[in-house]
C-alpha positions as CSV (number, residue, x, y, z in Angstrom):
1,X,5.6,-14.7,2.9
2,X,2.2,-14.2,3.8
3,X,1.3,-11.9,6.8
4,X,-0.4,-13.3,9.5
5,X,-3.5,-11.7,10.9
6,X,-3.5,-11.3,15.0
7,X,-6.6,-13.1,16.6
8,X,-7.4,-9.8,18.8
9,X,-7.6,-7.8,15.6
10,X,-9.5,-11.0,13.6
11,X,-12.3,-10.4,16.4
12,X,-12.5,-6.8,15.7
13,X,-12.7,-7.5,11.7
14,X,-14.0,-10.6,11.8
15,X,-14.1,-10.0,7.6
16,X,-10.9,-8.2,7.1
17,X,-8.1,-9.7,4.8
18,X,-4.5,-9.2,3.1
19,X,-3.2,-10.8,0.2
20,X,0.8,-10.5,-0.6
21,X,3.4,-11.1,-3.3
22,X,7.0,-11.1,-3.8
23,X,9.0,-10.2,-6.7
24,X,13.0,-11.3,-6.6
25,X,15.8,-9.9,-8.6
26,X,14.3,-6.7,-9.3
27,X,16.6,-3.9,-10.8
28,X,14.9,-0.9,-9.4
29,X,16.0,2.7,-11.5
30,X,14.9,6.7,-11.0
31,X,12.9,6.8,-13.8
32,X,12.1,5.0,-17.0
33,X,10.9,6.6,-20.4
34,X,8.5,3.4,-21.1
35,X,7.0,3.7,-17.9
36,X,6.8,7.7,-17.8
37,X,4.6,6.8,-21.0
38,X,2.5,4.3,-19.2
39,X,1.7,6.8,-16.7
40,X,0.3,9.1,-18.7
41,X,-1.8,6.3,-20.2
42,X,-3.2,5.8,-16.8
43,X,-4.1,9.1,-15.5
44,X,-6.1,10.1,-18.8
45,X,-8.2,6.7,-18.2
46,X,-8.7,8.2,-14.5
47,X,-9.8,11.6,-16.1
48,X,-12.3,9.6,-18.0
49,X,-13.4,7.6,-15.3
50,X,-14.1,9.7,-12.4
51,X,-15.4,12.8,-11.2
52,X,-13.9,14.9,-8.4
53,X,-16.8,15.5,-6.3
54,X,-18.3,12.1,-6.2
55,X,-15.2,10.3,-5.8
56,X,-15.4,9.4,-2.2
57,X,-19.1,8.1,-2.5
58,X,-17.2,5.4,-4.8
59,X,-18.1,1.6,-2.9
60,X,-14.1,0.9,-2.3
61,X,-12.9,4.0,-1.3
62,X,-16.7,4.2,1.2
63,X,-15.5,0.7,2.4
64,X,-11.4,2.8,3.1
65,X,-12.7,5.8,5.0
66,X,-15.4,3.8,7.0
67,X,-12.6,2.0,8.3
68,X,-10.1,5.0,8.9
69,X,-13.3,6.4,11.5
70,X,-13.5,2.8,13.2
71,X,-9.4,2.9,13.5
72,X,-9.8,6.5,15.0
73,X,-8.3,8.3,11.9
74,X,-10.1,11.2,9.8
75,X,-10.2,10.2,6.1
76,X,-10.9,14.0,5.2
77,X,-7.3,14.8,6.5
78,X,-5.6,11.6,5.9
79,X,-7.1,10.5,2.8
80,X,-6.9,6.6,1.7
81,X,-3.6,6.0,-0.4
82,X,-6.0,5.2,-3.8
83,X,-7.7,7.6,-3.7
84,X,-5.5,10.5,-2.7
85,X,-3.6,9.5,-6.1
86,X,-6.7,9.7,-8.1
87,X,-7.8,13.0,-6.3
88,X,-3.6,14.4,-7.0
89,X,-4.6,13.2,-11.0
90,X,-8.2,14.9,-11.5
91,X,-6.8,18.0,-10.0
92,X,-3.9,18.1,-12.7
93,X,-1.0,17.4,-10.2
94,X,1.6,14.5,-11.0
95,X,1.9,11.8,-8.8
96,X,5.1,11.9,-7.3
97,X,8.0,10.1,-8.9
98,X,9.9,8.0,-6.7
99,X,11.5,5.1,-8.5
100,X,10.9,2.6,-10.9
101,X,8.9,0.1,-8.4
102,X,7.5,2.5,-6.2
103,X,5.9,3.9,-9.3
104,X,4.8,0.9,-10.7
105,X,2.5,-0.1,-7.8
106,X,1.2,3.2,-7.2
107,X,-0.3,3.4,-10.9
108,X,-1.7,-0.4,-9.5
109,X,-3.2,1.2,-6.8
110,X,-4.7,3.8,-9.5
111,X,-5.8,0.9,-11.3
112,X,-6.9,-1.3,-8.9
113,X,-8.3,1.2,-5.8
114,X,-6.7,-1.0,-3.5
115,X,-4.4,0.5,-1.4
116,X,-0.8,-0.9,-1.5
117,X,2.2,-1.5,1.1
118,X,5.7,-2.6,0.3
119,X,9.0,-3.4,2.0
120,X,12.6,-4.4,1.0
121,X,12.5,-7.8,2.0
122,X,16.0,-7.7,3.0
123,X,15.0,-4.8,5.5
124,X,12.4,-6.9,7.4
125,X,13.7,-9.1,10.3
126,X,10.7,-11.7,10.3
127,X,7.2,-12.6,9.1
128,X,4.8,-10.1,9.1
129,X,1.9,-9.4,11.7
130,X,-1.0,-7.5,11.2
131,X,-2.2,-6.7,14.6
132,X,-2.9,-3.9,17.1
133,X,-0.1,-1.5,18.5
134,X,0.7,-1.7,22.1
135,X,1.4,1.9,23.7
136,X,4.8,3.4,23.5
137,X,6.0,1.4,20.8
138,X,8.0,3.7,18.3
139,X,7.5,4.1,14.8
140,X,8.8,6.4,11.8
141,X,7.2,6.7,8.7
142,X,8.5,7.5,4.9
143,X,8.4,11.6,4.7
144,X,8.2,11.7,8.8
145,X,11.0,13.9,10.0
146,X,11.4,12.0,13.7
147,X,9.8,9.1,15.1
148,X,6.8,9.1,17.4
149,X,5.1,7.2,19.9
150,X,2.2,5.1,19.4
151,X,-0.5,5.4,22.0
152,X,-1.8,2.0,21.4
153,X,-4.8,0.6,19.7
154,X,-3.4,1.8,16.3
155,X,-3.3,-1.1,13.7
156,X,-0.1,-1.8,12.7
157,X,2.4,-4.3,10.6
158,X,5.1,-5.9,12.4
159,X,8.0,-8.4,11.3
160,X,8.4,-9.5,15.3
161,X,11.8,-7.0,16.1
162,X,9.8,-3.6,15.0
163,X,6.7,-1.8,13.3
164,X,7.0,-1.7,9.5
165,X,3.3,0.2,8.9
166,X,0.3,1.6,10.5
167,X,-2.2,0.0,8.6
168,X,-3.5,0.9,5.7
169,X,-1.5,4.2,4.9
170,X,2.0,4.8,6.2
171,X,4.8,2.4,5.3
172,X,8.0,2.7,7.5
173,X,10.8,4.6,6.3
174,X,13.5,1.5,7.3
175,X,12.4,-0.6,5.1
176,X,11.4,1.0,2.4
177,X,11.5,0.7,-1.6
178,X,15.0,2.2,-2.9
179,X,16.9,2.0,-6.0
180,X,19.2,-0.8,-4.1
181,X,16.1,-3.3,-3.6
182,X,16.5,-6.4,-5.7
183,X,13.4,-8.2,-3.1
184,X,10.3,-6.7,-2.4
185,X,7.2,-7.9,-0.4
186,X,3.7,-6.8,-2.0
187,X,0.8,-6.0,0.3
188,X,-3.1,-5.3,-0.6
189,X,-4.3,-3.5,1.8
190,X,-8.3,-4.9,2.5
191,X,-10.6,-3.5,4.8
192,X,-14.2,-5.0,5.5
193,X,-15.9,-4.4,2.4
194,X,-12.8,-5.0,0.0
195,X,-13.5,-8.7,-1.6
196,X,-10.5,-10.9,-1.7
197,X,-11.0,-11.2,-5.8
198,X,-10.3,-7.3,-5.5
199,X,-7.0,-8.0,-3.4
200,X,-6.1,-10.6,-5.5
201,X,-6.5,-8.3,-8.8
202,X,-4.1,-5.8,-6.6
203,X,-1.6,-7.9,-6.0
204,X,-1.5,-9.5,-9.8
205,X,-1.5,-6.5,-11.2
206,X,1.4,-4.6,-9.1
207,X,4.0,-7.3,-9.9
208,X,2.9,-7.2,-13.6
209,X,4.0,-3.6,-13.6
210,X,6.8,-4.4,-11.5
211,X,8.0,-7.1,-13.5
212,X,7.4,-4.8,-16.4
213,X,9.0,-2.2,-15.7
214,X,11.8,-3.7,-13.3
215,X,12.4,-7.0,-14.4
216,X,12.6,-10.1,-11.7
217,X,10.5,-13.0,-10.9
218,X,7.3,-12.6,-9.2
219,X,5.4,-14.7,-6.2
220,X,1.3,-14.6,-5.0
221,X,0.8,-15.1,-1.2
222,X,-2.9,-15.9,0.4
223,X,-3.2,-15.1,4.0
């Protein structure tokens, strides 16, 4: 299921690309010792690897928050997903623990600095469209108490019946990850600036930890 990118937003971003995956027969749980260990692998690597205040001159997440100003949203108050894990990790906070999956491609966006969407496959009514919001369409996102308007322009994920993201950073709460998923679709996130061998590395390396640490058979998409 690869998501197709709408012309009108291909002429904005003439260089702007998504790469997906799917993993099937997933068994998705609260928590799992092994990974709770990987985790903790992961965030000492980070410690090691970055430094607090320079972290946002890094070239990917640069490449995130130049296009958060172009899509008219402040990257100083809604930080890109990668990096506002890395920033919760080298200030000594845990990432928060949501399931087995969810977890799993979260430490791959760690790993990775790609940021990362996914959907219950079973929640989604079509193929996906990346494309532009039109105004007054509706949308409610994980951790959003009601849902709001969009005023159009936003940049948004659709599977043709309603909006499933606004692109790059907020995943709808109707079809999102739960311990009852047994499909999931796998986005990387690219901006201008992201390579595709970057999204690619995303993508291969969240259903590695998936499969790891879930089980179930996994997929690649190239959009």
């Amino acid at each position: 299921m690869a998501v197709t990118i709408d012309p009108k937003l291909r002429e904005v971003f003439p260089d702007l690309n998504v790469i997906s995956g799917r993993v099937d027969g997933v068994e998705v749980r609260s928590v799992d010792p092994e990974l709770e260990n990987f985790k903790e692998e992961v965030f000492s690597h980070v410690k090691q690897s970055y430094d607090l205040r320079s972290l946002k001159d890094g070239q990917t997440f640069r490449a995130y928050r130049d296009f958060f100003w172009r899509i008219g949203v402040d990257p100083t108050k809604t930080r890109p997903a990668a990096e506002a894990l890395i920033r919760r990790v080298l200030r000594g906070r845990p990432i928060p623990r949501i399931n087995t999956l969810v977890d799993a491609y979260n430490l791959a966006s760690v790993k990775t600095e790609v940021a990362i969407a996914a959907f219950d496959v079973a929640k989604l009514s079509g193929p996906l469209t990346l494309r532009f919001a039109a105004g007054g369409e509706r949308f409610r996102g994980i951790g959003m108490q009601k849902t709001v308007t969009l005023r159009g322009g936003e940049v948004v994920i659709s599977d043709g019946v309603r909006l499933v993201a606004i692109y790059p950073y907020r995943d709808s709460d109707d079809s999102k990850i739960t311990e009852k998923t047994r499909s999931a679709l796998i986005i990387a996130c690219g901006v201008p600036g992201i390579s595709e061998e970057r999204l690619m590395l995303a993508v291969e390396t969240s259903l590695d930890l998936i499969v790891r640490f879930c089980g179930g058979r996994k997929n690649i998409f190239q959009g």
